[in-house]
C-alpha positions as CSV (number, residue, x, y, z in Angstrom):
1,X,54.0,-1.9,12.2
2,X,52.2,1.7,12.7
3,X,54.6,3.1,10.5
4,X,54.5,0.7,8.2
5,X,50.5,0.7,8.7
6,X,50.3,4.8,7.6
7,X,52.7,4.5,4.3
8,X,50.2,1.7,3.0
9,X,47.5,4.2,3.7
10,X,49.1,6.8,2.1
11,X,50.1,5.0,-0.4
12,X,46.2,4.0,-1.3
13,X,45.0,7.1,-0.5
14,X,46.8,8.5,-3.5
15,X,46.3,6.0,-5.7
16,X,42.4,5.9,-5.2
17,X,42.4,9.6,-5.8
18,X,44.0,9.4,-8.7
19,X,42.0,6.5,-10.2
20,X,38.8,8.3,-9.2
21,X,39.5,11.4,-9.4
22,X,36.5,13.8,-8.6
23,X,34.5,10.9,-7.3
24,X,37.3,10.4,-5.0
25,X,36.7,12.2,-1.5
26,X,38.3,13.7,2.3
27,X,35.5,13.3,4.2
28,X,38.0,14.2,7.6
29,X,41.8,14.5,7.2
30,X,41.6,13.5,11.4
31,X,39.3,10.8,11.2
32,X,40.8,9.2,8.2
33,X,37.5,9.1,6.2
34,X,37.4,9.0,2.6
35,X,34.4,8.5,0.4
36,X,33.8,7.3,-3.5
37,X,31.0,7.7,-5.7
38,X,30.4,4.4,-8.2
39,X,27.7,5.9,-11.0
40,X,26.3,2.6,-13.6
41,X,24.0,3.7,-15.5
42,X,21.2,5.2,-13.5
43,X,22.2,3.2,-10.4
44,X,24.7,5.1,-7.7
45,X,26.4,4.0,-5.0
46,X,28.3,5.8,-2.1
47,X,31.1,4.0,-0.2
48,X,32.4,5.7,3.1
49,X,35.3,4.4,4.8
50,X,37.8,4.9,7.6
51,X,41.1,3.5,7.9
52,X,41.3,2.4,11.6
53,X,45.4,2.8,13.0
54,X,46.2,-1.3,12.5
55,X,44.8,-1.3,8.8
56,X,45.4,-2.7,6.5
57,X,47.9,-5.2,8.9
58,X,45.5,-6.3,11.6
59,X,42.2,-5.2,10.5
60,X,39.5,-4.0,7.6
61,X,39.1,-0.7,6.9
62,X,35.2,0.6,8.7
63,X,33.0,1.6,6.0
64,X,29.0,2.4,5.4
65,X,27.7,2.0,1.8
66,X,24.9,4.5,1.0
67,X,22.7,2.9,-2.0
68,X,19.4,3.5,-2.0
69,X,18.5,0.5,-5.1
70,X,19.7,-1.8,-2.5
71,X,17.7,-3.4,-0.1
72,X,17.2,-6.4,2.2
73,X,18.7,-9.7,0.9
74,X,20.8,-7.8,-1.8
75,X,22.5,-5.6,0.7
76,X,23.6,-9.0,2.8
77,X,25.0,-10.5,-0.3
78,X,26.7,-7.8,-1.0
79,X,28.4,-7.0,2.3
80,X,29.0,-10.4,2.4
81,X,31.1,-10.2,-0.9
82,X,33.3,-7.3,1.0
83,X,33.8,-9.7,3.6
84,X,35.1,-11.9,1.5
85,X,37.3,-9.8,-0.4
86,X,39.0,-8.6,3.0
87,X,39.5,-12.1,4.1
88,X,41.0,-13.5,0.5
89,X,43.6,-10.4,1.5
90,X,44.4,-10.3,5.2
91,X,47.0,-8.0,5.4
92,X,47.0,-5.9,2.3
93,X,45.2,-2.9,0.9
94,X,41.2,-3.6,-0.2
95,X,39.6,-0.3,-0.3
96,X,40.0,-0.6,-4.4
97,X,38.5,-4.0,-4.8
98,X,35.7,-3.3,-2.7
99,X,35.1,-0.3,-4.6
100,X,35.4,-2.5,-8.2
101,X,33.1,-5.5,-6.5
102,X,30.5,-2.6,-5.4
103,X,30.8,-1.8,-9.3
104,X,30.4,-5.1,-10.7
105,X,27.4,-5.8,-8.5
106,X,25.6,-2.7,-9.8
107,X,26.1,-3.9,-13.3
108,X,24.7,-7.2,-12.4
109,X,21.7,-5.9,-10.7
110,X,21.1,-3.2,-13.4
111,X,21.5,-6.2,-16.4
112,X,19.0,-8.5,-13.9
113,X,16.7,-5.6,-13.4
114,X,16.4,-5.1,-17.0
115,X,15.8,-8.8,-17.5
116,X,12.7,-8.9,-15.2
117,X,11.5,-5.8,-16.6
118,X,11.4,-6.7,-19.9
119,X,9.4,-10.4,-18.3
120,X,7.1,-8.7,-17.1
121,X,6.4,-6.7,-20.1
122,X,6.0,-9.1,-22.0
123,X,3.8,-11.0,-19.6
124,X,1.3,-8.7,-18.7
125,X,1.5,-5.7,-21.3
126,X,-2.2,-4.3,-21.8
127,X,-2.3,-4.6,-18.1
128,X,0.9,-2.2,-17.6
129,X,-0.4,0.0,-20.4
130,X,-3.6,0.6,-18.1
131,X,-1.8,1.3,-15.3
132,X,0.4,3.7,-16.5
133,X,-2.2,5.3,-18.6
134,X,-4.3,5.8,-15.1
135,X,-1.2,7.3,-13.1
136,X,-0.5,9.8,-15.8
137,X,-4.2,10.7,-15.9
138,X,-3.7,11.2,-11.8
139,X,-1.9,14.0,-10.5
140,X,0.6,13.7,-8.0
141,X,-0.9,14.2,-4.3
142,X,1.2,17.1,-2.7
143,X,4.0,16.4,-0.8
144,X,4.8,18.1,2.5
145,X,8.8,18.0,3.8
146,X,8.7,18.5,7.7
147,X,11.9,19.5,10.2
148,X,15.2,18.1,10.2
149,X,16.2,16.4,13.4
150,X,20.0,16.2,13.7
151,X,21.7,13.8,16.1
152,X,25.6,13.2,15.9
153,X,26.1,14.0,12.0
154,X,23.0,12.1,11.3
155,X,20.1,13.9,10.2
156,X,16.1,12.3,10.1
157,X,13.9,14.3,7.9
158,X,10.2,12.9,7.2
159,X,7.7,13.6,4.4
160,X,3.6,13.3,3.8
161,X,1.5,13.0,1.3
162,X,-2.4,11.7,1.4
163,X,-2.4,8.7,-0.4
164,X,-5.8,6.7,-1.7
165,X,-4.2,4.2,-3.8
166,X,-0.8,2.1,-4.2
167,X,-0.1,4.5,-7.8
168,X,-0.4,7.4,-5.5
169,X,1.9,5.7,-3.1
170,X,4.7,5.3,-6.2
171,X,3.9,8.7,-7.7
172,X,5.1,10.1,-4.7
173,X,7.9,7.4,-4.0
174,X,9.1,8.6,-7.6
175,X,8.5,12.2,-7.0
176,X,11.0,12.2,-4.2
177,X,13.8,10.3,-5.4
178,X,13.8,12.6,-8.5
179,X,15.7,14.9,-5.4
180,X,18.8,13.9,-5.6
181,X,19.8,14.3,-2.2
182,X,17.1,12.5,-1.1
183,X,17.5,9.6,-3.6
184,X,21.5,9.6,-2.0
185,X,20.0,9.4,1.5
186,X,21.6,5.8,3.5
187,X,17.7,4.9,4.3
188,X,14.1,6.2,2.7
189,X,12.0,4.2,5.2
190,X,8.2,4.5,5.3
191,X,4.8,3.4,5.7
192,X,1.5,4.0,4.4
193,X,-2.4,3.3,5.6
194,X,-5.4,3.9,3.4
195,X,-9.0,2.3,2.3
196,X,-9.3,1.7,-1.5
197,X,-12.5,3.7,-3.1
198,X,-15.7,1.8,-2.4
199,X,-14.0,-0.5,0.2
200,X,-14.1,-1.4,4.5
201,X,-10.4,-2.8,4.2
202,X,-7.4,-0.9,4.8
203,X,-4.6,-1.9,2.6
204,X,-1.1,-0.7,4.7
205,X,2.5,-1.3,4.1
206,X,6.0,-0.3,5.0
207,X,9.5,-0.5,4.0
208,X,12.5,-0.9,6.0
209,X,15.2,0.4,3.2
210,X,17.9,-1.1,5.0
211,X,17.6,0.2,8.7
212,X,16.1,-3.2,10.0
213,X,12.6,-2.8,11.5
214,X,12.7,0.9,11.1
215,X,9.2,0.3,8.5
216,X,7.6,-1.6,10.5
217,X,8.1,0.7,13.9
218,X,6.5,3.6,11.1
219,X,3.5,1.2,10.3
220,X,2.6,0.3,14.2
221,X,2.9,4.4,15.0
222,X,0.3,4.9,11.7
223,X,-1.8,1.8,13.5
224,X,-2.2,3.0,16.8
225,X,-3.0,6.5,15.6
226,X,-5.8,5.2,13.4
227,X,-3.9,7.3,10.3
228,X,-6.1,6.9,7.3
229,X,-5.2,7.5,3.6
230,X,-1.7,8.8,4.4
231,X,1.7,7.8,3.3
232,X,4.9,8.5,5.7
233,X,8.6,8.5,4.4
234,X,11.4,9.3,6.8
235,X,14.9,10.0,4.9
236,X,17.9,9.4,6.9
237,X,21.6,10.9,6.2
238,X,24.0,8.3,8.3
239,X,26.9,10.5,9.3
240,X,29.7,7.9,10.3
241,X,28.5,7.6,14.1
242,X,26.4,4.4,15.1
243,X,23.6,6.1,17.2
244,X,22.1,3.1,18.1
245,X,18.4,2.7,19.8
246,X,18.4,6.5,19.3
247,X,17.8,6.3,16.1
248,X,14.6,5.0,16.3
249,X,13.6,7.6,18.6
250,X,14.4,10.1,16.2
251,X,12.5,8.0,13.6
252,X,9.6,7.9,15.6
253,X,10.0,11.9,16.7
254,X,10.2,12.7,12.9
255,X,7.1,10.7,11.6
256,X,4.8,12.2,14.5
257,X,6.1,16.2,13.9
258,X,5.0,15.2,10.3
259,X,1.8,13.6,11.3
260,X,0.6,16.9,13.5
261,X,2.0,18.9,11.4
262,X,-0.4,17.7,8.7
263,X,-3.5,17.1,11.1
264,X,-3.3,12.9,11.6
265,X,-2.9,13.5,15.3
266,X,-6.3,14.1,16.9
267,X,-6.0,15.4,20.2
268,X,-8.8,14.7,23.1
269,X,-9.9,16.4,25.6
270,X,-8.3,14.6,28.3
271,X,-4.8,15.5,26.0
272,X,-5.7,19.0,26.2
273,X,-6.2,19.2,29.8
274,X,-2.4,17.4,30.6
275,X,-1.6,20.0,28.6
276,X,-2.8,22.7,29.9
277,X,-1.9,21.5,33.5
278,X,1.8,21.3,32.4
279,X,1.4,24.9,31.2
């Protein structure tokens, strides 16, 4: 069966690489981790996947899908979809039909996303029109990149910017997926705090991107900090190796380095004088 388990797997190897061709990746020759890129439109997707020994007779092959358009309920259906796929066809090779389902449900998604657009257009025009007109008059607010923490292949990498309204919060949301890398990353996680001009209420947020709780662990560090009129992203680069409650930590690590860096981190006096004592 082992034998007969690596011919399949050579045999789909070669013929993904040639129906792909360039988008058609070795990720590790030892590992037996490939990669393809699915481009619709402006929409792109990354699947990773590793062919276990006892695939495709005894189980699926082990994959993580990179798609930064995809998020909560959407990335559930989807999975779910593989799942299916892999269970309509115990036994044989699925790597290609997850590939062409992954494909189809960007098309979908792109033709529904034009559909609601073009709603909401319609619906509320003069109001969009003032909007936009508004952010272009609005610069930017500067963008600060801190350190990359690595852990296993993964890497966490968080980014500031002081934010005093929700069209400085997508200015920058929009200014950082214009990197590509960054826009390719598995999760783009954040959080953001600030108090509208003229107001006592502080209007906060966060986003999970996929890594489950991961916004709302951001939001509770900007809370008990006090952080005003700041926005948080932390971009993470899965690297194929579950790292479990560690990743977190690393979250957390990354969003505070960013935080001091930029001066949201007061420190008392009673902080300074640990500090000093551990010196």
């Amino acid at each position: 069966m082992a034998d007969n388990n690596s011919a399949c797997q050579r045999d789909e190897i070669e013929a993904l690489s040639s129906i792909y061709g360039t988008d058609f990746h070795t990720e590790s020759l030892e590992h037996k981790t490939y990669s393809v890129e699915i481009t619709e439109g402006e929409v792109s997707s990354l699947l990773q996947v590793t062919m276990p020994p006892d695939y495709p007779s005894d189980s699926p092959p082990i994959y993580m899908l990179s798609a930064p358009w995809l998020k909560g309920l959407q990335r559930q259906e989807l999975c779910g979809y593989l799942e299916e796929i892999y269970l309509e066809n115990l036994g044989e090779s699925v790597i290609y039909l997850w590939v062409e389902r992954i494909r189809q449900f960007m098309v979908e998604h792109d033709q529904a996303r034009e559909q609601q657009d073009h709603h909401q257009i319609t619906l509320s025009l003069a109001s969009c029109k003032l909007e936009d007109e508004t952010e272009d008059l609005t610069p930017c607010p500067k963008i600060i990149s801190g350190e990359i923490i690595s852990d296993r292949k993964s890497h966490f990498q968080p980014h500031l910017a002081a934010v005093k309204s929700e069209a400085h919060v997508k200015q920058v949301l929009r200014k950082l997926y214009e990197n590509k890398k960054i826009a390719n990353a598995t999760h783009n996680m954040f959080a953001y705090r600030f108090y509208p001009e003229g107001s006592s209420n502080v209007n906060q947020n966060c986003e999970d991107d996929g890594e489950i709780h991961a916004g709302s662990r951001l939001l509770h560090l900007l809370q008990i900090l006090d952080a005003k009129d700041v926005l948080v992203v932390v971009t993470r680069w899965y690297g194929g190796v579950h790292l479990g409650p560690d990743r977190f930590k690393h979250i957390n690590n990354a969003a505070r380095q960013i935080l001091d860096l930029c001066g949201y981190i007061i420190c008392t006096q009673d902080d300074k004088g640990k500090k000093n004592k551990k010196g």
